[in-house]
C-alpha positions in Angstrom: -27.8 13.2 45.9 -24.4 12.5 46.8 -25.1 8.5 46.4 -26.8 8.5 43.7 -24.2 10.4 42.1 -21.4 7.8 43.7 -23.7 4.9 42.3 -23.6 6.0 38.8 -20.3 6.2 38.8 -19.8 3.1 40.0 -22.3 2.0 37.2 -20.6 3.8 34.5 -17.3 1.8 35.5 -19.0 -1.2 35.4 -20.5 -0.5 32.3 -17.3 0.3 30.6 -15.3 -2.4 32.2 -18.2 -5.1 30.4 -17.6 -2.9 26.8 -13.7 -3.7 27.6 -14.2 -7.4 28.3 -16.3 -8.0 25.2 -14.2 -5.7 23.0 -10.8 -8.0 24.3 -13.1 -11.4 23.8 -13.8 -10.9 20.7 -10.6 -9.7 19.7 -9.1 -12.8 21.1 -11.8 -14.9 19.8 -11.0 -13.7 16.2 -7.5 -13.9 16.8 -7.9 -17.2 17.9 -10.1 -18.0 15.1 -7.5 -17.1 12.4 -4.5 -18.2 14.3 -6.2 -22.1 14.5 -7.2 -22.0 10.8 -5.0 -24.4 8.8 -4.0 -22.0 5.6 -3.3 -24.6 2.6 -3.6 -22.0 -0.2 -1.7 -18.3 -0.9 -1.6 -15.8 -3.6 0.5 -12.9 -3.9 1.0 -9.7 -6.3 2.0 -6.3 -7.1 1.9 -3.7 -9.3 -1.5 -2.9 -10.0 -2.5 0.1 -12.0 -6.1 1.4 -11.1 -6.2 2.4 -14.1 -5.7 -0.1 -16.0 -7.8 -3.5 -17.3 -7.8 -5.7 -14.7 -9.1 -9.4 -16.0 -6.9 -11.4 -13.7 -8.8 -11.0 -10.7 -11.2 -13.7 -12.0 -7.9 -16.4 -11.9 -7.7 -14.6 -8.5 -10.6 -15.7 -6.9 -10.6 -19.1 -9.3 -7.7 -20.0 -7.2 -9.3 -19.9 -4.0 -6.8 -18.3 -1.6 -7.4 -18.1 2.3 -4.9 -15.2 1.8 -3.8 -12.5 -0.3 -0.5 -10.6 0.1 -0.2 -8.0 -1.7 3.9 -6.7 -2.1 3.6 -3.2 -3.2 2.8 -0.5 -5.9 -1.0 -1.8 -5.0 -1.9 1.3 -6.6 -0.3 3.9 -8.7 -0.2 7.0 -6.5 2.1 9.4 -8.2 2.3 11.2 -11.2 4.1 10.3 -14.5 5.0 12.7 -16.8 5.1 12.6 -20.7 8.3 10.8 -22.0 10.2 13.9 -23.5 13.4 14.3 -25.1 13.1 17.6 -26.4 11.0 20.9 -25.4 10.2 23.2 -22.7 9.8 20.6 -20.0 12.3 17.5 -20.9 12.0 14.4 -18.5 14.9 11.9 -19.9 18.2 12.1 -21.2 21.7 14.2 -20.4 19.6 17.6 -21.0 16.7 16.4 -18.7 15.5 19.3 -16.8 12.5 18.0 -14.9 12.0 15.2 -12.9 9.9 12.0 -14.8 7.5 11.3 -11.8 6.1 14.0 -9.4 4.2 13.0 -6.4 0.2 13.3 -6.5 -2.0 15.8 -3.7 -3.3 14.1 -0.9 -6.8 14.0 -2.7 -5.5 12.7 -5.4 -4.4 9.3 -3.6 -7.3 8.9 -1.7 -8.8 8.9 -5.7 -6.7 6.5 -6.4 -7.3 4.3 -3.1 -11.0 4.3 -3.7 -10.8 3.6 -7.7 -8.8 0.6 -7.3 -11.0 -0.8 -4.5 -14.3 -0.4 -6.4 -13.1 -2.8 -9.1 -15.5 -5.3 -8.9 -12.7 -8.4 -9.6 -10.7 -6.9 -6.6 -13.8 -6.1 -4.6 -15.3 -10.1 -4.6 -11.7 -10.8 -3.6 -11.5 -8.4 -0.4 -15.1 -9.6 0.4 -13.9 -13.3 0.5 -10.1 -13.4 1.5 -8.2 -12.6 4.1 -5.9 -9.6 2.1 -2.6 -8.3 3.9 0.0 -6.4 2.3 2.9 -3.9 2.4 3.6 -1.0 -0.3 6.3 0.0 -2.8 7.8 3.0 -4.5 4.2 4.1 -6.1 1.9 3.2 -3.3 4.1 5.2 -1.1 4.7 8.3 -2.8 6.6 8.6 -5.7 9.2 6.4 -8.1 12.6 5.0 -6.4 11.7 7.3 -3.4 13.0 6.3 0.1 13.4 7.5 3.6 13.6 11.3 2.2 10.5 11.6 0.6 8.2 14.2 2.6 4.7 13.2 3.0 5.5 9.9 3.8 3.5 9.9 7.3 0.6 10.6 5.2 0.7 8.6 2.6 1.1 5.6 5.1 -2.3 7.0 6.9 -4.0 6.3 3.4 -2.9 2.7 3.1 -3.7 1.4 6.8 -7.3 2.9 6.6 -7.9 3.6 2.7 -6.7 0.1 1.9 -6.1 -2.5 4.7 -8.7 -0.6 6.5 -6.5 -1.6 9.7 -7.6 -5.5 9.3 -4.4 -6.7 11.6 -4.5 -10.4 12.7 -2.9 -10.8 16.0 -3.8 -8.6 18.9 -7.3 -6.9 16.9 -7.3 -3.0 17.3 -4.0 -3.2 19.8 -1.6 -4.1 17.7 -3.5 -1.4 15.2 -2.5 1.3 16.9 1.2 0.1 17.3 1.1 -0.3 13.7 -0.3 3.2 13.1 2.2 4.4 15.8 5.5 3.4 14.1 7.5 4.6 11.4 6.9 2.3 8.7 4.4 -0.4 7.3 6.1 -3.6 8.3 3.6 -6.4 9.9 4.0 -10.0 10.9 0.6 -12.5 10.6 0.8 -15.9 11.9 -2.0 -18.6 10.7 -2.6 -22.4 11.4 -2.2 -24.7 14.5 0.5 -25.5 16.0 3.0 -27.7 13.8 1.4 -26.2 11.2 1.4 -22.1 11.3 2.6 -20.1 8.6 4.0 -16.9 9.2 4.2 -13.8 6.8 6.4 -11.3 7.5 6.1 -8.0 5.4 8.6 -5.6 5.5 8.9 -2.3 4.3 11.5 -1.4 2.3 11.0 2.2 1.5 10.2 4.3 4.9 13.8 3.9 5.9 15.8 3.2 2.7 19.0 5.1 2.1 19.9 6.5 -1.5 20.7 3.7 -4.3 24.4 3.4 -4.4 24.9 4.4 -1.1 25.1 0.5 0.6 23.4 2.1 3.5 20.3 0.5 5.4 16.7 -0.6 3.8 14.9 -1.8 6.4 16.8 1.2 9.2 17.7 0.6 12.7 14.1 0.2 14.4 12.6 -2.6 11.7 16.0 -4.7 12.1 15.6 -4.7 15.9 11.5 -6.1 14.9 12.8 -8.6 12.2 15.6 -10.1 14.5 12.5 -10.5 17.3 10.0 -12.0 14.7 13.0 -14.5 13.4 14.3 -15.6 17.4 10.6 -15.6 18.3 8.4 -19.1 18.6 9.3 -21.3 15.5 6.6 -22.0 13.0 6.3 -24.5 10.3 6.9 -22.4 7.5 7.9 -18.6 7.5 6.9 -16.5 4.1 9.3 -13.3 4.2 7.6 -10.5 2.0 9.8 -8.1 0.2 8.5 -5.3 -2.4 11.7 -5.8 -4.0 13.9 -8.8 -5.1 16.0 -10.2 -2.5 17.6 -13.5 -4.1 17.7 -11.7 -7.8 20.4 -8.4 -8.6 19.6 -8.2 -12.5 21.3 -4.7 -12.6 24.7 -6.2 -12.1 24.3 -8.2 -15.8 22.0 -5.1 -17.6 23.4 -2.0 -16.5 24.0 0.6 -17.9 21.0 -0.7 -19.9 18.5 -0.9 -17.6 18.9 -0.4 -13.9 16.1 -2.4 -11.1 16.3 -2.2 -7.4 17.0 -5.1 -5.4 18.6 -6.1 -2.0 21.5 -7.0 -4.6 22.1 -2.8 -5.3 22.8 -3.2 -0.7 25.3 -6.3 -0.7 25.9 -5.7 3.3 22.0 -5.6 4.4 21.3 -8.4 2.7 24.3 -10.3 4.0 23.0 -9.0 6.7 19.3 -10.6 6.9 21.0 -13.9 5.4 23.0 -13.8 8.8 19.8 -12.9 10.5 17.5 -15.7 9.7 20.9 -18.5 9.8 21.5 -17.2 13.0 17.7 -17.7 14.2 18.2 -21.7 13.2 14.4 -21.0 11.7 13.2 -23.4 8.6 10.9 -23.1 6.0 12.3 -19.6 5.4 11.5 -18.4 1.6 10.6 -14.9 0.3 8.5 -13.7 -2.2 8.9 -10.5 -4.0 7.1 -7.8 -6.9 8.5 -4.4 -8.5 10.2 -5.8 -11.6 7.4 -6.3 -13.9 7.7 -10.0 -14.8 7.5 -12.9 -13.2 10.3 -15.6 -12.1 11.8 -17.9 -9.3 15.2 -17.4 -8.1 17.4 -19.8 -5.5 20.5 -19.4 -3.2 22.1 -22.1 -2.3 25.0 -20.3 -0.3 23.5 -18.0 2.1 22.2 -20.6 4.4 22.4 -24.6 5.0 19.2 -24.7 2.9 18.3 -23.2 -0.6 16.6 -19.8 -0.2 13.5 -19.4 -3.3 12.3 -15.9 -3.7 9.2 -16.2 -5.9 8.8 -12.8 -7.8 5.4 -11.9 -9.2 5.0 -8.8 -11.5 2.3 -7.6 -12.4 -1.6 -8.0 -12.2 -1.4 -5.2 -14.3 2.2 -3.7 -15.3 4.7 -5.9 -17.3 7.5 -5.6 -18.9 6.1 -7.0 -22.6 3.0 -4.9 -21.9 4.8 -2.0 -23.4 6.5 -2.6 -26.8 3.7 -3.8 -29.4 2.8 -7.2 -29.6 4.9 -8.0 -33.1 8.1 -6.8 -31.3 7.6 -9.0 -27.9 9.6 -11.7 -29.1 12.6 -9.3 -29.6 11.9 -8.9 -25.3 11.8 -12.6 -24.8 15.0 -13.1 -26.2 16.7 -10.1 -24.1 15.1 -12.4 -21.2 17.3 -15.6 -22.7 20.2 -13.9 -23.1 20.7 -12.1 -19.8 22.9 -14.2 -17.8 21.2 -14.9 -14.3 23.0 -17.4 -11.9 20.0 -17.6 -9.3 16.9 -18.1 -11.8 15.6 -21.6 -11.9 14.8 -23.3 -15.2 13.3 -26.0 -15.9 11.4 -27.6 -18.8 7.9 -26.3 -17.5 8.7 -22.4 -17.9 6.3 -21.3 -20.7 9.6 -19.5 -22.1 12.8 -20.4 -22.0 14.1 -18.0 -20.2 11.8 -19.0 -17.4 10.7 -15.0 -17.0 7.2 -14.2 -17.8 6.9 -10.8 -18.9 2.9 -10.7 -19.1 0.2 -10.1 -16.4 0.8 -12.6 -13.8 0.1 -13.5 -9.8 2.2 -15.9 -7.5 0.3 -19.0 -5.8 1.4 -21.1 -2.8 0.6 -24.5 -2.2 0.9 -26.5 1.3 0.0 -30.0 1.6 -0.2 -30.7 5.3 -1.0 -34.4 4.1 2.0 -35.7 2.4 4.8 -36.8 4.3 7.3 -34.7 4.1 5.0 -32.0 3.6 5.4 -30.3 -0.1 5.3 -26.5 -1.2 4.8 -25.5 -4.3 5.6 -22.2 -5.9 3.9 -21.0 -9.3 3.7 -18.1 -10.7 0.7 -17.9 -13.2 -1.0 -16.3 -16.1 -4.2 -13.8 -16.2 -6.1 -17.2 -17.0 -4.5 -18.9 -13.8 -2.4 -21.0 -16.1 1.1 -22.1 -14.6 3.9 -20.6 -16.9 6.9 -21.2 -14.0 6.8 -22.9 -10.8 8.8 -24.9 -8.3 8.1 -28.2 -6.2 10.0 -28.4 -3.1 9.5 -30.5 0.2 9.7 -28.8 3.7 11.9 -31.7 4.9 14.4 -29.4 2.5 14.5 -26.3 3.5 15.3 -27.3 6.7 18.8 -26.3 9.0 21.1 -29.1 8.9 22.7 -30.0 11.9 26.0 -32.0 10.8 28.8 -30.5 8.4 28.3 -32.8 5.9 24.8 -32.0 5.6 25.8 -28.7 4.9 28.0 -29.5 2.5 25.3 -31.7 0.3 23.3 -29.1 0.7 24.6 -26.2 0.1 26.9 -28.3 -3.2 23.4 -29.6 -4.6 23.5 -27.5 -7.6 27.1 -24.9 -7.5 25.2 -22.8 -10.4 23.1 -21.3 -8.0 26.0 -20.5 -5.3 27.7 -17.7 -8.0 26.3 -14.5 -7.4 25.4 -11.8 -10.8 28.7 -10.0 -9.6 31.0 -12.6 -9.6 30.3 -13.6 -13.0 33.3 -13.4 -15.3 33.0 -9.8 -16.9 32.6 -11.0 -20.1 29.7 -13.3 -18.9 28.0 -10.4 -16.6 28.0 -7.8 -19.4 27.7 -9.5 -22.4 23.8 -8.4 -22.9 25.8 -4.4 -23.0 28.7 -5.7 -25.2 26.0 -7.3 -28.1 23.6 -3.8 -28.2 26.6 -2.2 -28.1 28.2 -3.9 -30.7 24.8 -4.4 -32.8 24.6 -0.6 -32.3 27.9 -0.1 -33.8 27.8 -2.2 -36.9 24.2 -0.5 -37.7 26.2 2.6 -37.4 28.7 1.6 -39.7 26.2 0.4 -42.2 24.2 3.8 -42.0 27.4 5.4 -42.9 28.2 3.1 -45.6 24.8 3.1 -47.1 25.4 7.0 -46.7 28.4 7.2 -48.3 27.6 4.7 -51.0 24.6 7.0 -52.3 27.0 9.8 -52.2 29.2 8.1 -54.5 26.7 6.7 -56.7 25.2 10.3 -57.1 28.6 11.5 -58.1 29.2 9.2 -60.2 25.7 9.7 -62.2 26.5 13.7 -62.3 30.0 13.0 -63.6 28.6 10.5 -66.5 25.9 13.6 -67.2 28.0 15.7 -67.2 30.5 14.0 -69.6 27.7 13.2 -71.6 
């Protein structure tokens, strides 16, 4: 009895030792699989109401993409209150008395999760693509929140199984449970062969995130330690740094008090920080792309490194900024677009507008041609029909580290317009959007109160001649 007992044990260990073996070959075999496959073709986008119309997964899939990135508010998760200026509960203004958005009940996200997944545009996508992603502000809880939301732990469980459903590249199910384990989203994915990998870093710039205003951390201690490891690890041909929120761009330094968008800009010493980071890794091929700000547009800085760093911002599949004034009055938002002063924006003659932002439904595309020599990259940011309405042609020979002064130097003096950063614009320039609405605000005043006081007079004036009369 004794032996028999001893022999099923043994074949019980055995047993579990072959699940073990076939579990880690195909894990490697898939990871091998994906890490060999030469990735030519990219799309990218954010801010994706569930509830909303969403046509532009047809350009989507049109576009054929090996991947998908997706760079936050992939759903809409919290609550948004009525816009209210006066009443019982008011949510803007000096007298506000209750907050605008409120975060939703765990049901309620997993709602959310499954409604946006069941579109059938998305759904032929997720079938067919290789989708990664990191969240924002609405996919992780509530509006502008950061490290101190509470929840946050769950609301993270929701988005590795509700919506990536845990599909992590490298490593299979290992790597998994380190992601589930730490405290955050961020996630790096490397694709291609040798001499030809592309690596996507996400990060996530909300778990750790200090207060706006504060110039404290985004990405906190632990995912700084990760990013400098991921940067000073094995070099790859390209590197695509993901960011929910603009890292090149820092719009609220020309608009505010206007309007008022987050941005690596609103923390000047982090993001001098990660442009130390990736000049001290020596790494090309670096560029970002970005989401949040409800349009669409490609910025460049030429200063941070030896090499112009593009951040390709694409906002939204579904939210943007023209989206919510009525369609006679879009033309008034256009030319708010043209008249903001931005130093980092490229223009050029192919922008649909000509303030090079696209303020309609829109998704980013990258394109790698392994077959040209040097090898090209090209950024667009496109339509809901696919059409290109901004987009960028750049060689990888370029964004490469220089390693002689003067190669710096021709570099980094290409073009000086995109070396002045949004606060170091001459105050007149930075706030001269303000100056006009206030301005414009003032003389329709003063014309209110002249018409006013002219309709007084003429009224008296009538009542004095009846009266004489």
């Amino acid at each position: 009895m004794g032996i028999n007992q001893c022999r099923r044990q043994w074949w019980y260990v055995v047993v579990l030792i072959g699940i073990v073996g076939v579990s880690m070959t195909v894990s490697a075999s898939d990871s091998h699989k994906k890490r060999e496959q030469l990735v030519s073709r990219i799309a990218f986008g954010s801010c994706s109401n569930q509830s909303a119309p969403q046509p532009i997964w047809d350009a989507v899939v049109d576009f054929h993409p090996q991947v998908f990135v997706w760079l936050g508010d992939n759903i809409y998760g919290d609550i948004k209150r009525p816009f209210k200026i006066f009443g019982k509960e008011r949510t803007i203004g000096p007298w506000k008395n209750v907050p605008r958005f409120v975060p939703s009940s765990e049901q309620e996200m997993e709602a959310r999760y499954r409604k946006a997944k069941s579109n059938p545009g998305y759904a032929q996508l997720h079938e067919n693509v290789e989708v990664i992603g990191t969240w924002d502000d609405h996919d992780y809880g509530l509006n502008d929140a950061g490290k101190e939301l509470h929840g946050k732990t769950t609301t993270k469980g929701y988005f590795l199984i509700s919506w990536m459903n845990l599909k992590i590249v490298q490593g299979g199910w290992m790597i998994s449970s380190a992601l589930r384990k730490q405290a955050g989203v961020y996630a790096s994915y490397t694709y291609g062969p040798e001499g030809k990998d592309v690596k996507i870093i996400l990060l996530d710039t909300r778990y750790h995130r200090d207060s706006i205003g504060s110039d404290g951390t985004i990405l906190g201690n632990s995912q700084w330690l990760w990013l400098e490891r991921e940067l000073k690890g094995p070099p790859t041909a390209i590197t695509i740094i993901g960011s929910s929120i603009q890292v090149i761009s820092n719009l609220t330094a020309t608009l505010h008090p206007l309007f008022s968008m987050e941005s690596w800009g609103r923390f000047p010493k982090e993001r001098d920080h990660l442009f130390k980071l990736i000049a001290d890794s020596k790494r090309g091929g670096v560029f970002f792309i970005s989401g949040d700000v409800h349009f669409g547009e490609i910025t460049r800085y030429d200063c941070a490194l030896d090499y112009p760093l593009y951040d390709v911002t694409s906002s939204g599949l579904t939210q943007s900024i023209e989206e919510v004034v009525p369609p006679s009055l879009r033309f008034l938002v256009r030319f708010v677009a043209w008249l903001t002063p931005s130093t980092m924006r490229v223009k050029d003659q192919n922008c649909r507008y000509s303030s090079c932002i696209y303020g309609q439904p829109n998704f980013g595309t990258i394109e790698i041609d392994w077959d040209s020599h040097p090898v090209t990259l090209n950024f667009k940011v496109r339509d809901k029909n696919g059409v290109i309405v901004t987009g960028v042609n750049t060689s990888l020979m370029e964004l490469q580290p220089s390693n002689s002064e003067t190669g710096k130097r021709v570099k980094a003096g290409h073009d000086q317009r995109h070396c002045t950063l949004e606060v170091s614009l001459p105050w007149i320039i930075r706030h001269r959007l303000p100056i006009i609405v206030c301005l414009t605000l003032v003389v329709l005043l003063l014309a209110f109160l002249g018409l006013v006081y002219t309709s007084v007079k003429v009224c008296r004036l009538g009542g004095c001649k009846r009266k004489h009369d």
